[in-house]
N, C-alpha and C positions, 0 to 999 in steps of 0.2 A: 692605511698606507703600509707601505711594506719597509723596514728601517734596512739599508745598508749596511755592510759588513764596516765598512771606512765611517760611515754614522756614527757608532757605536763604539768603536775606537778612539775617535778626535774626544767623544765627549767622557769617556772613562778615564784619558788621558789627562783631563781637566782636575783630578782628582789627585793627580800627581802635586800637584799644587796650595789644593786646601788640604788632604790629608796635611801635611809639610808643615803649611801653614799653623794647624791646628793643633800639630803632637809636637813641634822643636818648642817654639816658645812654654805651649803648657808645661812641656819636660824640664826646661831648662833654666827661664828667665826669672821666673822666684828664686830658685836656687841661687842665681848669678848676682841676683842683689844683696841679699841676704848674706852670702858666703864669700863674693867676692868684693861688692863694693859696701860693703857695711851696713846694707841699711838695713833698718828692723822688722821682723817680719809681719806685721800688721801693716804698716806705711808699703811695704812691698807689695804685699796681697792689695792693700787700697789702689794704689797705682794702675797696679794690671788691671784691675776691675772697671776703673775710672774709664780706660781707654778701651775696654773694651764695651760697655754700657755704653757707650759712645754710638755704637751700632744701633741700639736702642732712636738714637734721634736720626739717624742717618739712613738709614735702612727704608723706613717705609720712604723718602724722600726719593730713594734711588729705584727704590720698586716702582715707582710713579713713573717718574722719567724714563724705566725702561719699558713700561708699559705705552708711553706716549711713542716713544721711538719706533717698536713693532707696530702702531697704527697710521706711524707716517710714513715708515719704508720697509717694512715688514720682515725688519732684521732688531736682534737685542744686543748685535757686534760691538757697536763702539764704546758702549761702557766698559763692555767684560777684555775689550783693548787697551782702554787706558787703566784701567787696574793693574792687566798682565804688566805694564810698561813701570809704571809708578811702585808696586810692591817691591820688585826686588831693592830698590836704591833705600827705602825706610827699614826695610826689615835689614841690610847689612849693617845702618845707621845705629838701627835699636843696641845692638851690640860691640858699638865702636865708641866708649864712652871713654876720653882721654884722662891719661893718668894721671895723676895728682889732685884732681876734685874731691872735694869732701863728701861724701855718703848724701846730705842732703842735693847738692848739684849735681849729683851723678845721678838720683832716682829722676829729676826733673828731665833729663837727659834723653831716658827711658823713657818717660810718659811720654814726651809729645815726639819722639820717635816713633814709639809703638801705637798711639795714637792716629797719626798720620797712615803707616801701616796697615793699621785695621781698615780704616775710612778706602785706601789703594785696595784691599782684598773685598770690601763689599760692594765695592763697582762692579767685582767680575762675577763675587759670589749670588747676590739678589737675581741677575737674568739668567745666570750658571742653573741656579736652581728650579726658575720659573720653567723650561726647554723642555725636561721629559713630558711633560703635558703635550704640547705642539709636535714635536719629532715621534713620538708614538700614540694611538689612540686605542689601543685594546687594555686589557689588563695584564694578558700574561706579556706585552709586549713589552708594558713600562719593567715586568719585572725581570725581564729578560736582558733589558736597560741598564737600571739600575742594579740588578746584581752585575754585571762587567767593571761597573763603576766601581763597586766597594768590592772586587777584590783586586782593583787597581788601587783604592783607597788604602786596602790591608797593605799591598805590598811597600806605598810609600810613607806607612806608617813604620815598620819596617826597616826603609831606609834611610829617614830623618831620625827616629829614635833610635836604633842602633848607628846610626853611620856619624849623625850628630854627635853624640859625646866622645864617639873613636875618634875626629875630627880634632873636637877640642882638647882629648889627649896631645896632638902633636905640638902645642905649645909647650908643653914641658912644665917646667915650674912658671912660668909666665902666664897665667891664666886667662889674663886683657889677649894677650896674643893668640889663644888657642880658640878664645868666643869668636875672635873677628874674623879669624880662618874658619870656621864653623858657619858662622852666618856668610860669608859673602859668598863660602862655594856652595850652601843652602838659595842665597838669592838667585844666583842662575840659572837655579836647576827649576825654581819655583816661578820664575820668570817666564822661561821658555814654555814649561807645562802650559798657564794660563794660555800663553797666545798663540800655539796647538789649536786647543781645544776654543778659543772663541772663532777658529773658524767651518764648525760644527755644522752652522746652518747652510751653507753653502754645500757641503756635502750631501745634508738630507734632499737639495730641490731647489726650486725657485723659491723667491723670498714672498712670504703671506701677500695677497692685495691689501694695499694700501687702503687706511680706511679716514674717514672725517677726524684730526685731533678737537680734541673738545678744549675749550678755554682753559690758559695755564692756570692753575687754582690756587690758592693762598695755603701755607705751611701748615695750617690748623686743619684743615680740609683733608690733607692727605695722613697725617695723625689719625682724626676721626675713621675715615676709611679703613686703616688700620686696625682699629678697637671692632668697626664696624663688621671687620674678618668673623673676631672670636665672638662678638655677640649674635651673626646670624648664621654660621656655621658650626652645627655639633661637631660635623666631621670632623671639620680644622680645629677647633676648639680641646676635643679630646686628643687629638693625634698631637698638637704642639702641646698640650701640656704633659703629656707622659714623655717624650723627647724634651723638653726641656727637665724635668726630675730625670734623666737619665742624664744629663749633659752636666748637670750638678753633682752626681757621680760620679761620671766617667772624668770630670775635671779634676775633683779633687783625688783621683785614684794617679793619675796622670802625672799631677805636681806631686803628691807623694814617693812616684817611685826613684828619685833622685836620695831623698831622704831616706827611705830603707836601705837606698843599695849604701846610703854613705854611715850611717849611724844604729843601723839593725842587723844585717849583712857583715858590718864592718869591710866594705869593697866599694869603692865608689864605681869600679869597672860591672859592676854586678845588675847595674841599671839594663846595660846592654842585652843582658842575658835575660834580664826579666821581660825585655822587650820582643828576643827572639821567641819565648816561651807564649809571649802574650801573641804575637802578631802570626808564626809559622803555622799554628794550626788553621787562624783564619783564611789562610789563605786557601786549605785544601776542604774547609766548611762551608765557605761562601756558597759556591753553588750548591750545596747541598740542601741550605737555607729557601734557596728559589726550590728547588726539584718540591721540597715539603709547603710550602707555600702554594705550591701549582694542584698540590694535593688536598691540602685543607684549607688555602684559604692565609693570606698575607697575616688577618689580624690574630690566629691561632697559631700561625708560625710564630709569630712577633712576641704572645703571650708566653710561651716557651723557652723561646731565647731571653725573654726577660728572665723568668724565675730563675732557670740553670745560672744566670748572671748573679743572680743574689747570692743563693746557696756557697757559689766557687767561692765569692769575695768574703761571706761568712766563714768560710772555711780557713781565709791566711788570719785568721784571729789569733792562733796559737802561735806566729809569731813573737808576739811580744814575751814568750817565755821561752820558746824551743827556735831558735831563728837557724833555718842550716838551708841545707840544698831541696826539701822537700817541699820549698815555697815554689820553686817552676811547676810544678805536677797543678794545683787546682791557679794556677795562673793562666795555663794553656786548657785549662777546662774554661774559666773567663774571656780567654781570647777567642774560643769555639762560641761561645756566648755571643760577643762581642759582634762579632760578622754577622749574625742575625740582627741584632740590636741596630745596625747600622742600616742595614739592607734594606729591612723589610717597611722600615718607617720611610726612607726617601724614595719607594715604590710603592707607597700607600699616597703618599702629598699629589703626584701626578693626577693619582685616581679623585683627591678631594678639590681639586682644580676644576678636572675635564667634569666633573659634578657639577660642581658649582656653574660653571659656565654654559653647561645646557639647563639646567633649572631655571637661570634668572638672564640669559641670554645677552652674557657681556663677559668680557675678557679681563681679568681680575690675577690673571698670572703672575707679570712685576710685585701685585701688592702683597700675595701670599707669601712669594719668595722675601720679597724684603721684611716683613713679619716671623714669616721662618728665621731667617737668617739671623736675624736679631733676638729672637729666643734662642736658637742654640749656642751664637756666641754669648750671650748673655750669664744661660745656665753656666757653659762650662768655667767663662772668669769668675764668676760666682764661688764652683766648686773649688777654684784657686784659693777665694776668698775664705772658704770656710777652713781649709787647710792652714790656713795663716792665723786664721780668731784658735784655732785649738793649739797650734805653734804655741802662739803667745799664753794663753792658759794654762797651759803646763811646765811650760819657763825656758823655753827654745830659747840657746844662745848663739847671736849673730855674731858673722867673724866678717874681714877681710881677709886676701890673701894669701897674706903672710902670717897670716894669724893660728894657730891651734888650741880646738878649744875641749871641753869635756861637756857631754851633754848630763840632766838630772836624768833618773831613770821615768822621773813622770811626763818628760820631750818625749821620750823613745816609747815609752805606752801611746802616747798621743800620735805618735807617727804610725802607730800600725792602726790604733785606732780609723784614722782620717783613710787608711788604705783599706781598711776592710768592713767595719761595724759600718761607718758612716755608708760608703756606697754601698753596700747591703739592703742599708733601712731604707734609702733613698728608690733603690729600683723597686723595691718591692712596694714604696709605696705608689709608685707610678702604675702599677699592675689595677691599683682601684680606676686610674681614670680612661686605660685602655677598654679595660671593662664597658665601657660607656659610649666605644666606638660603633655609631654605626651602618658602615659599607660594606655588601658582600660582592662578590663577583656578580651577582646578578643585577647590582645595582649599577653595576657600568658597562658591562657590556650589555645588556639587554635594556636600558632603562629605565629601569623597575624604581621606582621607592624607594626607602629602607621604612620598614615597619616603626621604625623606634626613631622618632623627631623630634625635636626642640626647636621651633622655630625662633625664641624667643622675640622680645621686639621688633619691628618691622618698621625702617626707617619713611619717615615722612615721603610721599611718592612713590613709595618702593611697589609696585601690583606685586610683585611673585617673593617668597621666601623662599630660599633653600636649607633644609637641612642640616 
């Protein structure tokens, strides 16, 4: 099929939304408990984790049901509508915690806010991501795709991380005030993107023939199918698990840089800058990621962007003792990183999809997406998580307010640590399991094999394995 110019806009648009989604809260929301509402930074880090692991039970449930909906009318619309509708009212909620609660009542406040939240964004995210499979069928098509997507993604990374904390400057000394100006005018904006772009498939054509739904299946069932992904798919197997060790990175590099801009920087304004430095160059590397991709090949591109990625973040090490202006220079080598890092893995999942479903001659899209979806959000609250376990190990002190505090010098090692050593070691160790991918162009557009299989177990009934 030949993708539309309007195609590939609605659905790059969509990115408006989960970038947003992805980079305010990681930027901001430890911060905001930790600094503004007292609470401690382990209890903070568990929280976000809590609700976002949450995705983990939710996720292949929705992969299902989006997968049953395209075989009953051959649209994944109405999930990724009622997400668009429901996120924004949770996610202004997240950050509307009224004054005078005590630090314990206020994190509760946050979980099943941001909880709620999450569960509204992987309505739209699980069939969001199942679609480049279905709306293109070549290889250089998905990446022709999905690179439009991620440098729509760069640029609203971009505008929630720098426009975010500008945002909640204008509350002044009233902190509560400048979060809930921050997130409500983030809701709308993140609102609107989602239900854009869930009318994508209407753009591409008529909606798929309708096919037989098969009996609605018990909760353990579509669990299994789940696991079932990563034990009979190398492809998917390798490809989620070096994206998920990058999401664990890229989270805790994320939730850190609120921390150096406030306590290494000494500028809590400095976040913004760090962000221009990180996000500007992606913007003008993104397609250059595809051009070299189209050249050698997504998984050698991907291999690239990985390493350059380690190197940069190894490189803000020397922070911890010389902290000035010379951190934006290998920040925007990371963000040139980054844009690959992003691209080149959600233009490889299309291709281990459209695989899969000619190999074993069933439609398995919903389930991978919701599997996706649920490891990336996973990895990144994670790398939230691990940001907060070294907070606490080196004696981070939590304030509210009105509070002012003095940090130890072994916080503010920890703090560049968790910004550079940690994601470092993390992407490089992801570079073993890319290694192990194996899809080349000729495997999909030509139908070829891949020489290099693991079919592992073969479920009971199953005639055909794939790859």
């Amino acid at each position: 099929m030949t993708m539309r110019r309007g195609t590939v806009a609605r659905y790059a648009v969509g990115s408006v939304g989960t970038g947003g989604f992805a980079t305010l809260p990681g930027l901001v929301l430890v911060f905001y408990l930790t600094d503004t509402l007292g609470v401690a930074a382990v209890v903070a880090g568990l929280l976000v984790t809590l609700a976002k692991v949450w995705d983990v039970v939710v996720d292949p449930l929705i992969g299902a049901a989006s997968d049953r909906e395209r075989a009953r009318t051959g649209r994944r619309r109405r999930l990724m509508v009622a997400g668009g509708l429901a996120l924004p009212v949770f996610f202004a909620l997240t950050f509307a915690v009224p004054s005078g609660l005590a630090p314990t009542a206020g994190a509760a406040w946050v979980m099943v806010a941001f909880l709620l939240a999450a569960t509204a964004f992987s309505l739209f995210q699980v069939p969001y991501i199942a679609l480049p499979a279905e709306l293109a069928d070549t290889y250089d098509a998905r990446t022709r795709l999905l690179t439009a997507r991620v440098v729509v993604l760069t640029a609203a990374i971009l505008l929630f991380g720098g426009g975010g904390p500008a945002l909640r400057a204008l509350g002044g000394d009233d902190e509560r005030l400048g979060y809930l100006l921050m997130a409500v005018t983030a809701a709308v904006v993140l609102g609107a993107a989602l239900l854009v772009a869930a009318t994508v498939e209407r753009s591409a054509g008529p909606p798929a023939t309708p096919r037989p739904v098969a009996p609605r299946a018990g909760l353990a069932v579509h669990y299994r199918e789940g696991l079932a992904l990563l034990r009979t798919s190398l492809p998917f197997r390798t490809l989620l698990g070096t994206f998920v060790l990058q999401a664990l990175a890229t989270g805790a590099m994320l939730a850190g840089a609120q921390y150096v801009a406030t306590w290494v920087l000494r500028d809590t304004t400095a976040v913004t800058f760090l962000f221009v430095a990180l996000v500007a160059p992606a913007l003008v590397v993104t397609p250059l990621w595809g051009v070299l991709a189209r050249r050698v090949g997504k998984e050698r591109a991907f291999t690239a962007a990985s390493a350059l990625f380690a190197v940069a973040a190894l490189a803000l090490l020397p922070l911890a003792w010389t902290p000035g202006a010379w951190v934006y220079a290998p920040v925007a080598v990371a963000g040139a990183a980054y844009a690959g890092m992003q691209s080149l893995p959600m233009a490889m999942l299309p291709d281990v999809i459209a695989h899969d479903a000619r190999t074993r001659a069933t439609d398995r899209a919903g389930a991978f997406g919701g599997v996706w979806t649920a490891g990336e959000t996973t990895g990144m609250a994670l790398g939230t998580t691990l940001l907060t376990v070294v907070l606490a190990a080196t004696g981070y002190a939590e304030s509210t307010g009105a509070q002012t505090v003095a940090q130890p010098p072994a916080a503010v090692l920890g703090i560049v640590a968790a910004f550079s050593l940690l994601p470092a070691v993390l992407v490089a160790a992801s570079l073993a399991s890319l290694a192990r991918y194996p899809l080349r162009r000729q495997d999909i557009d030509l139908g070829i094999e891949p020489k290099t299989a693991d079919p592992g177990p073969i479920p009971a009934g199953d005639p055909q394995e794939a790859p």
